[in-house]
Wavefront OBJ file of the C-alpha trace (Angstrom):
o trace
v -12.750 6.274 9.970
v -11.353 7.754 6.637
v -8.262 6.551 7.903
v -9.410 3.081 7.936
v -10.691 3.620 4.607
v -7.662 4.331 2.945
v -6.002 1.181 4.976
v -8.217 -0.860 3.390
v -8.322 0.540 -0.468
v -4.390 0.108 -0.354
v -4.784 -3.219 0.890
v -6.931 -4.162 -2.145
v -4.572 -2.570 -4.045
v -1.631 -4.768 -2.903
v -3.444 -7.459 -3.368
v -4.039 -6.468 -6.820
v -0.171 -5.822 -7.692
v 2.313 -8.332 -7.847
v 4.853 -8.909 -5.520
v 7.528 -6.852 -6.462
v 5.153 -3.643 -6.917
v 4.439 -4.730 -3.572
v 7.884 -4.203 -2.697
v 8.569 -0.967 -4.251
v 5.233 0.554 -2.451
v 6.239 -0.713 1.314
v 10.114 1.006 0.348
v 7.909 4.553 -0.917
v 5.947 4.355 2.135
v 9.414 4.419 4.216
v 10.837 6.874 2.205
v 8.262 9.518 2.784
v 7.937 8.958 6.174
l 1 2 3 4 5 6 7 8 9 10 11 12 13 14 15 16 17 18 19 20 21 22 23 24 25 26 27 28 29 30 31 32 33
């Protein structure tokens, strides 16, 4: 459930940032995993 929770704040974030930031966040994600 907290799991979901955090899917769905980053989501909203995303949706929030502009495309690019967008960008940069999904290449992060990668990164640390």
């Amino acid at each position: 459930m907290a799991r979901k929770m955090m899917k769905m704040t980053k989501m909203r974030k995303m949706m929030k940032m502009t495309k690019m930031e967008v960008k940069k966040m999904k290449v992060q994600t990668k990164g640390t995993r």
